[in-house]
C-alpha positions, -999 to 999 in steps of 0.1 A, spaced: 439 -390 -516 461 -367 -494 439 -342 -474 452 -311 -460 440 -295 -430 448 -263 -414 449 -250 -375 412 -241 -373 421 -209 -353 437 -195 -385 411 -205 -405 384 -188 -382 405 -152 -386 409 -160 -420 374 -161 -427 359 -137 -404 383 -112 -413 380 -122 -450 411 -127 -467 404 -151 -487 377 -127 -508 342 -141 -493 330 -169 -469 336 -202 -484 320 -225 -462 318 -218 -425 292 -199 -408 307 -168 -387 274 -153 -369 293 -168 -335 324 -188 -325 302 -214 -310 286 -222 -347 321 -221 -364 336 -247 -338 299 -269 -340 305 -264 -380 343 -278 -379 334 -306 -353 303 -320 -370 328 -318 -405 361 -330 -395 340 -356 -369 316 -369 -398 342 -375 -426 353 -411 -438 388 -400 -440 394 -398 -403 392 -437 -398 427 -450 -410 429 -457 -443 457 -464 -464 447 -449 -491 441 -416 -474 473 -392 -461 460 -369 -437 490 -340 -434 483 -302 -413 494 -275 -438 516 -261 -411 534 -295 -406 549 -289 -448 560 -252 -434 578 -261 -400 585 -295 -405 593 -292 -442 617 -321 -448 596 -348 -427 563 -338 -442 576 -339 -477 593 -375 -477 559 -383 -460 542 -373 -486 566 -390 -513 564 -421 -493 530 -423 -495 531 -417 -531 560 -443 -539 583 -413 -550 615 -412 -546 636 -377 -531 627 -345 -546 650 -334 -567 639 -296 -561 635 -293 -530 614 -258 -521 616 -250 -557 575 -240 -560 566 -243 -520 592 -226 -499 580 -233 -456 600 -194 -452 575 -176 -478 545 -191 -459 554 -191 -424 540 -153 -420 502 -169 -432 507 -195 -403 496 -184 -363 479 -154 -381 456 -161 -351 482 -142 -332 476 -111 -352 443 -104 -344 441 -98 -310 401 -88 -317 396 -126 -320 416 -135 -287 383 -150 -269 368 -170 -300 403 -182 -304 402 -194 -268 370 -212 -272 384 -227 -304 416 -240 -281 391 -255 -255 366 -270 -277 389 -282 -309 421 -291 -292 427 -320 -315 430 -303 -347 454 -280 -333 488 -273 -344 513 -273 -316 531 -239 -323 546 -248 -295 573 -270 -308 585 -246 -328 593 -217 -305 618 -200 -330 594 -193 -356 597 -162 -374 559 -155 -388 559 -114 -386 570 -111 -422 547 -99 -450 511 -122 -458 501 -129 -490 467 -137 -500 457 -157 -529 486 -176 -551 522 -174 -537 548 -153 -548 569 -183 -555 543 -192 -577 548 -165 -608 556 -166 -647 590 -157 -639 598 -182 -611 584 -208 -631 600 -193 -664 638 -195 -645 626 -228 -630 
């Protein structure tokens, strides 16, 4: 199994600002039931023990780290090099849907409290001070993703 998690920061302003349509699984009354919510998840599930049968990879890691996370990935599933690279998931389409934290300045406290009391599932931005996430979000499938990208392969 490879499971992919994301900085819960952007997955609190995703939610409570609802881009993705509805709630899907957290509850929003307060920050402090959100960050007990992703603890007692993240904290309760069998995959966080190593296992090698389970690849545990942070979305953002395939956006700025694109090459490393990839062969990672095709390591762990005896692959050998892709042969299209960013063909279907191009890091540059879906940088501006990472840090979207950063946007919301309305969230600024409950993001704080999510720093304080998550730290480990963090994403260190950090490392990556270059980034360029102020181009346009998208919502839903990715414009790479389309009859016509596919179509021209």
């Amino acid at each position: 199994a490879i499971v992919v998690d994301r900085d819960p920061r952007d997955n609190y302003v995703f939610l409570s600002t609802k881009f993705l349509g509805r709630n899907h699984f957290a509850p929003l009354d307060n920050v402090e039931d959100f960050i007990a919510f992703y603890k007692a998840l993240r904290d309760g599930q069998p995959y966080k023990d190593p296992d090698p049968r389970i690849l545990r990879v942070q979305f953002e890691s395939l956006v700025y780290d694109y090459g490393s996370a990839t062969k990672t990935i095709r390591d762990f599933l005896g692959l050998g090099e892709n042969p299209n690279p960013k063909k279907i998931f191009d890091p540059a389409v879906s940088m501006p849907n990472t840090q979207v934290f950063k946007r919301f300045p309305r969230f600024a406290e409950d993001v704080k409290k999510i720093e304080d009391a998550l730290t480990e599932y963090l994403f260190d931005f950090d490392r990556y001070p270059d980034a360029d996430t102020s181009g346009e979000m998208f919502f839903g499938k990715s414009p790479k993703n389309n009859k016509e990208n596919r179509k021209n392969g």
